[in-house]
C-alpha positions in Angstrom: -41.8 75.2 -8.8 -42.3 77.2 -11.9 -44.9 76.3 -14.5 -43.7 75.0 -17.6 -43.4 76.8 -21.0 -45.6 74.1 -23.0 -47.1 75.7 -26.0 -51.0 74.7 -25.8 -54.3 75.5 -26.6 -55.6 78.3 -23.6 -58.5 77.2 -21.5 -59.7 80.4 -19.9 -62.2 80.7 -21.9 -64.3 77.7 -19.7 -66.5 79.3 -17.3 -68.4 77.5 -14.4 -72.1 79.0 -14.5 -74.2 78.2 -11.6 -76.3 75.4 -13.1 -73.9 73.8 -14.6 -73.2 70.0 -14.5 -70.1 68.1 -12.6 -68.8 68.1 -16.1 -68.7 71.5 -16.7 -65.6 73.2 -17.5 -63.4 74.7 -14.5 -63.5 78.3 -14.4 -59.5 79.5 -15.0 -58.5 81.4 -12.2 -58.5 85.2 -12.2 -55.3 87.1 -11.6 -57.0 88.7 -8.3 -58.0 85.5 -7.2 -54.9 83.7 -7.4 -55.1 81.0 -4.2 -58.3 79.7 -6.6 -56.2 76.8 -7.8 -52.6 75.6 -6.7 -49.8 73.7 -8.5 -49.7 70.3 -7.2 -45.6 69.2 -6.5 -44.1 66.9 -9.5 -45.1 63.5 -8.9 -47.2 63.9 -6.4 -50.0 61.6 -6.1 -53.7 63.5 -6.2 -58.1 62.3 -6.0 -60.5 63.4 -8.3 -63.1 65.2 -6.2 -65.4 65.4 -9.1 -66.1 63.1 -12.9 -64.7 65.0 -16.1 -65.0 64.3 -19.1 -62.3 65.3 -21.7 -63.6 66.7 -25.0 -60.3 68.6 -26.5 -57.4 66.1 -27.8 -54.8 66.9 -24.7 -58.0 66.3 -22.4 -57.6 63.3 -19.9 -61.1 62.0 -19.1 -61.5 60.7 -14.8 -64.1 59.6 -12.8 -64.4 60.6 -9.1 -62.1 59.3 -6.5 -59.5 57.9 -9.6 -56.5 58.6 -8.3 -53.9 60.8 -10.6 -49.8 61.2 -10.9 -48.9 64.8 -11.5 -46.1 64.7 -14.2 -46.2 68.5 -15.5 -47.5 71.5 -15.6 -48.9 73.9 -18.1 -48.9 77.8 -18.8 -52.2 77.6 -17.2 -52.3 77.2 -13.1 -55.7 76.0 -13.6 -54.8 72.7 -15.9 -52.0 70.2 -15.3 -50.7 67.4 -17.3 -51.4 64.0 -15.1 -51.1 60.2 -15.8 -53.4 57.5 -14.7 -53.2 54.1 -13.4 -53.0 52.9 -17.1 -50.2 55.0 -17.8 -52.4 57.2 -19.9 -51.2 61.0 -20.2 -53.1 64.6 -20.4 -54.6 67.5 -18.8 -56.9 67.8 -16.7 -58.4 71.3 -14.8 -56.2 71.2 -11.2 -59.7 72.7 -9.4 -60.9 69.0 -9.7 -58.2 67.4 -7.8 -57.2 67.2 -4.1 -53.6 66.5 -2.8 -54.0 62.4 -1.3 -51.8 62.7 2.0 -51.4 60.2 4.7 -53.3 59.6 7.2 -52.9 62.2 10.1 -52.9 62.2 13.8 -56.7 62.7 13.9 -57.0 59.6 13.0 -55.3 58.1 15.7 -57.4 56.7 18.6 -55.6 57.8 21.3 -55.1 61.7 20.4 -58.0 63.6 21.7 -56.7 67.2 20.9 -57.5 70.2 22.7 -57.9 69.3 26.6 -56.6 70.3 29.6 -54.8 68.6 32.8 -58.1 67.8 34.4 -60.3 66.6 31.8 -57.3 64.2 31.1 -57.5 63.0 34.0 -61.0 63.0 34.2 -60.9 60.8 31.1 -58.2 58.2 32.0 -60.3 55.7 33.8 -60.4 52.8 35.2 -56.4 53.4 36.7 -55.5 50.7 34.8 -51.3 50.7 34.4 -50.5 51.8 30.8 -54.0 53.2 30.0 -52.8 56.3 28.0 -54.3 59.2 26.0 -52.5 62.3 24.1 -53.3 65.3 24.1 -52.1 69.5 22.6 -50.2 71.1 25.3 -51.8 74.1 26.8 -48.7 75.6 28.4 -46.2 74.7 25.4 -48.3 75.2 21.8 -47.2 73.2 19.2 -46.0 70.4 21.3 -48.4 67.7 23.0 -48.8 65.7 26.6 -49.0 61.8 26.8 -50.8 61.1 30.0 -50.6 57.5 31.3 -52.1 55.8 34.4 -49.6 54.0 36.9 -50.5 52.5 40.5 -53.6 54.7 40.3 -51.7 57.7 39.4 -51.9 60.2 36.1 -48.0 60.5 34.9 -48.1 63.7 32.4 -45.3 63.7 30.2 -44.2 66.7 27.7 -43.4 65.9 24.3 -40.9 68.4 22.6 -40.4 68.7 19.1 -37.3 70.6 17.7 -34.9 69.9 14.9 -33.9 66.5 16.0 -37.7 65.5 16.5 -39.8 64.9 18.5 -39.0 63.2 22.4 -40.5 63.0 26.3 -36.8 62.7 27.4 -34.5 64.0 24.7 -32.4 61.4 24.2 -34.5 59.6 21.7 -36.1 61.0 18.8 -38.8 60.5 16.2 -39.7 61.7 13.2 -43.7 62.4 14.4 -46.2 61.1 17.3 -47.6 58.1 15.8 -44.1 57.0 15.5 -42.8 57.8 19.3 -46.1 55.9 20.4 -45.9 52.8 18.6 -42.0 52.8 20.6 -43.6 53.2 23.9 -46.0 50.7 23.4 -43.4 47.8 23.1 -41.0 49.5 25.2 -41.2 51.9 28.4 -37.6 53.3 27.7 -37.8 55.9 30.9 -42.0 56.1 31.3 -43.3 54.6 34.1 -44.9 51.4 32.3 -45.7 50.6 28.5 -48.4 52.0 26.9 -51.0 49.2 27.1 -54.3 50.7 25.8 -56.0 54.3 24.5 -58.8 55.8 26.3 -61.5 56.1 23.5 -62.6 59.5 22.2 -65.3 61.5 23.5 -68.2 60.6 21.1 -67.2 57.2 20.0 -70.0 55.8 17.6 -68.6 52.7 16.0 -64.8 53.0 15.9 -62.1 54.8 17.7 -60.3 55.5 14.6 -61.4 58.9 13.4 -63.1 57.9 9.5 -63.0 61.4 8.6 -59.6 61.0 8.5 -59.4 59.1 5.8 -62.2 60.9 4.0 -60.1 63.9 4.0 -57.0 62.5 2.9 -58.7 61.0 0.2 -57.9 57.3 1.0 -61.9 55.8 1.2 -63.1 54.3 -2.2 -66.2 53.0 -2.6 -66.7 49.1 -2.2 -69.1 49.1 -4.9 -66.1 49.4 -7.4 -64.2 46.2 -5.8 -64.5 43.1 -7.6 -63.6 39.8 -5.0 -62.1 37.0 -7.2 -59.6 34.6 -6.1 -59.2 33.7 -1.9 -54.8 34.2 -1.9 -54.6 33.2 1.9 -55.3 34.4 5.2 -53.9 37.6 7.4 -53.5 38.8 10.5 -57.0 40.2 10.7 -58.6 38.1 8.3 -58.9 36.7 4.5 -56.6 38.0 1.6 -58.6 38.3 -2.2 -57.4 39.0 -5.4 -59.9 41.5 -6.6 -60.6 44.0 -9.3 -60.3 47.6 -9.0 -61.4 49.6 -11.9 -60.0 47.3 -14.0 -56.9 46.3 -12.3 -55.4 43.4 -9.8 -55.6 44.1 -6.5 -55.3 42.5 -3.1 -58.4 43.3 -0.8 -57.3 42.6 2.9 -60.9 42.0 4.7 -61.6 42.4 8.3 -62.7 39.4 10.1 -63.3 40.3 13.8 -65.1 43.7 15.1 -63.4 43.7 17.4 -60.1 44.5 15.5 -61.7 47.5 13.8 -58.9 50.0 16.3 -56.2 47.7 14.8 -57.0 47.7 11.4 -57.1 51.0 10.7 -54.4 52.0 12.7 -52.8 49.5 9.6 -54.5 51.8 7.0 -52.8 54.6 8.6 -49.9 53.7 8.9 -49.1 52.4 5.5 -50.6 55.9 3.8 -47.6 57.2 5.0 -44.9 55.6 4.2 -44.4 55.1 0.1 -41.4 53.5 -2.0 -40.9 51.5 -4.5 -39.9 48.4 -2.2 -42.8 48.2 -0.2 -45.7 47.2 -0.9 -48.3 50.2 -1.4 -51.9 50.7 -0.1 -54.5 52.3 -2.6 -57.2 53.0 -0.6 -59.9 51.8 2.0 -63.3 51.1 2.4 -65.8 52.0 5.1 -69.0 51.2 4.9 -70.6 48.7 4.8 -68.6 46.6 6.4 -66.7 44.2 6.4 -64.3 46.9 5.8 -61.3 46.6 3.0 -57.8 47.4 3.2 -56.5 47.6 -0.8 -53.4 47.4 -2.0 -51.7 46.6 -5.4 -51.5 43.1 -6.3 -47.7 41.2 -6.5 -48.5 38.7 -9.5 -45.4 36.4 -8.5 -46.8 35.8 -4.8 -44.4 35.3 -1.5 -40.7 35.3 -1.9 -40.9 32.1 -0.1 -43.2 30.3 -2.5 -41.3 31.8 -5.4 -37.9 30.3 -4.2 -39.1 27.3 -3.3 -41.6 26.1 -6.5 -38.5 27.8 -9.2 -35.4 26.7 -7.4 -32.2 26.7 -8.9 -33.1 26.0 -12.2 -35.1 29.5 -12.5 -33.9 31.3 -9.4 -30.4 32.4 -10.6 -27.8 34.1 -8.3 -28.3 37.6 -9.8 -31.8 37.3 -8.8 -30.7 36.4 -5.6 -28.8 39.4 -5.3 -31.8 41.7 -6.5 -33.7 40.3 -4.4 -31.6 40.7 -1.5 -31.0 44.5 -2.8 -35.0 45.4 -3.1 -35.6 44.0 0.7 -32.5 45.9 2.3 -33.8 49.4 0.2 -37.3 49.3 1.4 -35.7 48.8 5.2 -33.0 51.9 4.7 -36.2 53.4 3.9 -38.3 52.4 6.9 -35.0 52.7 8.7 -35.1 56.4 8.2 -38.5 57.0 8.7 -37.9 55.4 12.4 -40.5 52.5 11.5 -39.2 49.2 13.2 -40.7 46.2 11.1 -40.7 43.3 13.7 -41.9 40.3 11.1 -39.3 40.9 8.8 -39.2 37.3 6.8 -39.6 35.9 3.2 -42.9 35.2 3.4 -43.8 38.9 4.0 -42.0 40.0 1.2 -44.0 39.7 -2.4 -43.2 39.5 -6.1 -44.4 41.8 -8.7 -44.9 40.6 -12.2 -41.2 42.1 -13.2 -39.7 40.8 -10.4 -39.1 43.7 -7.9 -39.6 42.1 -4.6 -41.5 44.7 -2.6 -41.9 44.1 2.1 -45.6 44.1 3.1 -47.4 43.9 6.5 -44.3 46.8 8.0 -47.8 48.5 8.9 -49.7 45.7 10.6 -46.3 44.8 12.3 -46.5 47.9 14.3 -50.4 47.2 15.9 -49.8 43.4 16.5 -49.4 41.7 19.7 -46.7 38.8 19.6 -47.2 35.9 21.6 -44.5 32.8 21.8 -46.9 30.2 22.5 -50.0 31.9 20.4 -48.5 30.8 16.7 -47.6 34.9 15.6 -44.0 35.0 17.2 -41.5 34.2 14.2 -39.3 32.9 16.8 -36.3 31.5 14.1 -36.6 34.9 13.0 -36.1 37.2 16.0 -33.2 38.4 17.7 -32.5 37.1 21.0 -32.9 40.3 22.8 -36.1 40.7 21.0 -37.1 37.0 22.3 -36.1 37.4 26.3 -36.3 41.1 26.8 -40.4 41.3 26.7 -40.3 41.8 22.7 -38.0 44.9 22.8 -38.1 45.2 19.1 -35.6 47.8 17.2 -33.4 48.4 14.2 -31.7 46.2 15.1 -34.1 43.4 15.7 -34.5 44.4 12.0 -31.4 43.7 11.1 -31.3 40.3 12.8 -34.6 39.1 10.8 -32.8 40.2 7.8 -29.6 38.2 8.0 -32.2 34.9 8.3 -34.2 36.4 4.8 -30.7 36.4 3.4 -30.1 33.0 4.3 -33.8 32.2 3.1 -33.5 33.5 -0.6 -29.3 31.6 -0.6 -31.2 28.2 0.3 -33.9 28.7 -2.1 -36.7 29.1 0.5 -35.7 26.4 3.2 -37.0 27.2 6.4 -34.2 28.1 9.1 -32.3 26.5 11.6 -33.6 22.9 10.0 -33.0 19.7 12.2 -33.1 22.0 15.0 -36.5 22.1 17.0 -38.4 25.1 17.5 -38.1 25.1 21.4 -34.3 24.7 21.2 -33.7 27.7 18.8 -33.1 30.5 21.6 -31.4 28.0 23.6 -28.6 27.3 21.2 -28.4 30.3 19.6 -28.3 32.3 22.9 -24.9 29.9 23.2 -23.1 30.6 20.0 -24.7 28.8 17.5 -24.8 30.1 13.8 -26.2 28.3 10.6 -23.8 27.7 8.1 -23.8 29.2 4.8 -26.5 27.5 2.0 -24.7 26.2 -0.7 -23.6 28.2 -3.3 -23.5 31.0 -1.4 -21.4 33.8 -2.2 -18.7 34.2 0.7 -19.5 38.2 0.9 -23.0 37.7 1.4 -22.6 34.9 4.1 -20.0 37.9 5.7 -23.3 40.2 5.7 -25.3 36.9 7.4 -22.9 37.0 10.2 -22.9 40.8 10.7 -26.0 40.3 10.9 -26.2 37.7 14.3 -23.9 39.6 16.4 -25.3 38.9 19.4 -24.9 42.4 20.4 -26.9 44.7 19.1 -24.8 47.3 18.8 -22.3 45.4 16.9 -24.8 44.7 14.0 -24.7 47.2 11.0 -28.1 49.3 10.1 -29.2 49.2 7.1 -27.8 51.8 4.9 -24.3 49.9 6.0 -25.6 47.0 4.5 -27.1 48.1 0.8 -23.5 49.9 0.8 -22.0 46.1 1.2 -24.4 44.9 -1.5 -23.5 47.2 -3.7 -20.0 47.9 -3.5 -18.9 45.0 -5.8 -21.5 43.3 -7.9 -19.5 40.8 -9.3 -18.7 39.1 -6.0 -22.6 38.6 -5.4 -23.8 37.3 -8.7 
C-alpha cells in the first residue's frame, strides 16, 4: 500500500535523545534505515507499546496497551492517522504501536516445537489411548507430526500443508493446526482413536497455555483497569460481569475452577482469531493475578432469547426477524469458511448490541467443551441426530441443523422447541420423521429454509453461504 498524499505539518524534526521520557517524540526514520518503522495495513487493528501524549492539533493522545484502528496514512512512514475506541481521529508516531494478531500456535498446549521421534516418545506417557502431542517435522520442514498413544503404541502421523491446507490424510483439509486438532478431538476420521488429552510442555509452571503468547500478540491488559459492576449470569467456566474498561461496557468472563485454566485460554485463543462483525469480539485478557479475565465487548440488548421473549410481537417486528436471522447466518458463512464448527449454535448464545445487530458468542468456548447428555451442557433440542448417536460427531452440518431450530426460535418469539414434547423423547421422534410445524406468522420461504435445514441427511442440508443466498434473494417475501 502506498502512503497517502495528505498535506501536513513534517515531523522529522522529533528526535529521541537517550534520556528522554516515554513521551518523547519518535525519531522519524532515516532513509538508510528504512525497516525503522512499517506501514501498518488499512484497518488493521494495533497496541500501544508505550503512553504519548499529543501536543500538535492532528496529535492523538494514548496510553499504553489502548488499542488503535489504522484508518490512513501520512507522507511520513513514521506517523499514521488512527481512531480510538471513542471514535476519536489523529496521528500518532507508528514506532509506538505493535500489529495485535491472534493468538499463535505457541500458545497451544499441546505443540511442543522442535523435537525429534524419540523425545516424543519419550514424552508421551502414561500409554494412555488418545494422549497426543505435536510437534515440527524434522524430515519435512515446514510441516509438523501429531504423535498419539494407542494400545501402548506411539502412532506418528505427517501433517502436510499445501494449497488446499493443511491434512494427515489428504482428503480433508484445514485452514491451520489448531483447526485440524480441535476436528480430531471430536472425531478420529482415519487416526487410530480421538485425541483425548495433551502431554504438558517441558517446564510447565502454572499453565499449559504458553502466556507469552498472548503477551506478544498484544492481547494481556492489565486487571487494574477493569471495573466489575453488574453479575449478567453464569458461563461455562464461571461468572459473566458487566464491567468498565477505560470507560466503556464490557463483559468480563471470570474463571471459576483452576483446574480449567488449559480450557480457558485455549477460549482466548481461539476467539483472537477469528473477527467479524457478527460475532461477538474479545478485547483482551488478563493474567495475573488471578482469577483470570476473558473481555469482550458488551451487547447492551442481552440474549436473543430474552429479547424475543420480554418484546414480543408488539416490538419484535418481522423485518427484525429477518435481520436477525441474516446477522446469525453471516457470522456462520464466516466461521464456515474459516473451517470453525460451532456446536452450541442457539438463541441464547447469540447477543444484542445497542443497535440491534445480533452478534454469535461462545463459537470459541464451543470448540474446548466436553458435551455430556445427562450432565445439563448437551442442547439436545438443538443437535442434529447424527451429532446425538454418533459420539457427538459435530460438523457443518450439525451447524446447519442448530440453525434451522434458531430460525424457528426468533419466528415463535423465543419459545423453546419441540414444546409438549419431553426432553427424552426428542431424538426418538425426530429420528422417525417428526418435524415442528411452522410458528405462526411465519413467512412460508423461511419455514422452506427450516426444513432444509432437518434433512436428516447430512449431506442433503445446504451450508451456509446457500442459505444467506436464500435470505437474501427476495426481501420482500421475508419481511
Amino acid at each position: 500500500m502506498c502512503p497517502s498524499t495528505d498535506k501536513m505539518t513534517s515531523h522529522k524534526s522529533y528526535i529521541n535523545s537517550p534520556n528522554s521520557s516515554s513521551n518523547a517524540r519518535p525519531t522519524s526514520p532515516s532513509r538508510n534505515r528504512p525497516h525503522q518503522v512499517q506501514n501498518f495495513p488499512i484497518g488493521s487493528e494495533v497496541v500501544a507499546k508505550y503512553n504519548f501524549e499529543g501536543t500538535k492539533n492532528k496529535e492523538l493522545s494514548f496510553t499504553k496497551g489502548e488499542i488503535l484502528i489504522i484508518t490512513k496514512y501520512t507522507a511520513d512512514q513514521a506517523w499514521h492517522y488512527v481512531k480510538n475506541t471513542y471514535g476519536k481521529e489523529g496521528i500518532v508516531p507508528t514506532n509506538r504501536l505493535t500489529l495485535r494478531q491472534g493468538v499463535q500456535l505457541q500458545a497451544m498446549p499441546w505443540f511442543h516445537g522442535k523435537m525429534d521421534r524419540i523425545e516424543a516418545e519419550r514424552l508421551l506417557h502414561p500409554r494412555e489411548n488418545g494422549l497426543f502431542l505435536v510437534r515440527e517435522s524434522n524430515h519435512y520442514p515446514g510441516d509438523y507430526t501429531l504423535c498419539v498413544v494407542y494400545s501402548s503404541s506411539v502412532e506418528h502421523y505427517r501433517v502436510k500443508k499445501n494449497d488446499s491446507g493443511m491434512s494427515v490424510d489428504e482428503e480433508i483439509f484445514f485452514n491451520n493446526l489448531i483447526d485440524l486438532i480441535d476436528h480430531y478431538k471430536f472425531d478420529r476420521d482415519g487416526l487410530v482413536c480421538e485425541l483425548r488429552k495433551p502431554v504438558e510442555k517441558k517446564g510447565k509452571q502454572e499453565y499449559c497455555v504458553d502466556q507469552k503468547a498472548f503477551e506478544k500478540s498484544g492481547w494481556v491488559i492489565d486487571k487494574a483497569d477493569i471495573e466489575l459492576q453488574d453479575e449478567l449470569g453464569h458461563g461455562e467456566f464461571g461468572v459473566v460481569y458487566k464491567g468498565i474498561y477505560k470507560g466503556k461496557p464490557v463483559a468480563v468472563k471470570t474463571l471459576k475452577e483452576a483446574n480449567n485454566i488449559d480450557d480457558f485460554l485455549v477460549e482466548a485463543s481461539s476467539m483472537t482469531n477469528l473477527r467479524h462483525d457478527n460475532l461477538v469480539q474479545i478485547l483482551g485478557i488478563t493474567m495475573r493475578p488471578v482469577p483470570i479475565y476473558i473481555v469482550t465487548e458488551f451487547m447492551e440488548k442481552g440474549s436473543l432469547t430474552d429479547y424475543l421473549r420480554s418484546r414480543g410481537r408488539s416490538v419484535v417486528k418481522k423485518s427484525d426477524q429477518y435481520k436477525f436471522s441474516c446477522d446469525v447466518c453471516k457470522a456462520m458463512v464466516y466461521l464456515e469458511s474459516k473451517k470453525v464448527v460451532h456446536r452450541d449454535l442457539a438463541a441464547q448464545n447469540v447477543l444484542l448490541n445497542e443497535l440491534g445487530t445480533a452478534k454469535v458468542s461462545d463459537f470459541g468456548l464451543a470448540r474446548s467443551v466436553e458435551y455430556y447428555q445427562d450432565g445439563g451442557k448437551f442442547r439436545i433440542k438443538w443437535s442434529a441426530p447424527e451429532a446425538l448417536k454418533n459420539n457427538h460427531n459435530f460438523t457443518h452440518k450439525s451447524d446447519v441443523w442448530s440453525y434451522g431450530i434458531l430460525l424457528w426460535e426468533i419466528y415463535s418469539f423465543g419459545r423453546v422447541p419441540y414444546p409438549r414434547i419431553p426432553l427424552t423423547d426428542v431424538m426418538t421422534k425426530v429420528s422417525g420423521g417428526y418435524r415442528m410445524d411452522a410458528p405462526d406468522g411465519c413467512p412460508a420461504p423461511i419455514y422452506k429454509i427450516m426444513q432444509d435445514c432437518w434433512k436428516i441427511n447430512p449431506d442433503h442440508r445446504p451450508n451456509f453461504e446457500t442459505i444467506l443466498q436464500s435470505l437474501m434473494k427476495d426481501v420482500g417475501s421475508f419481511t
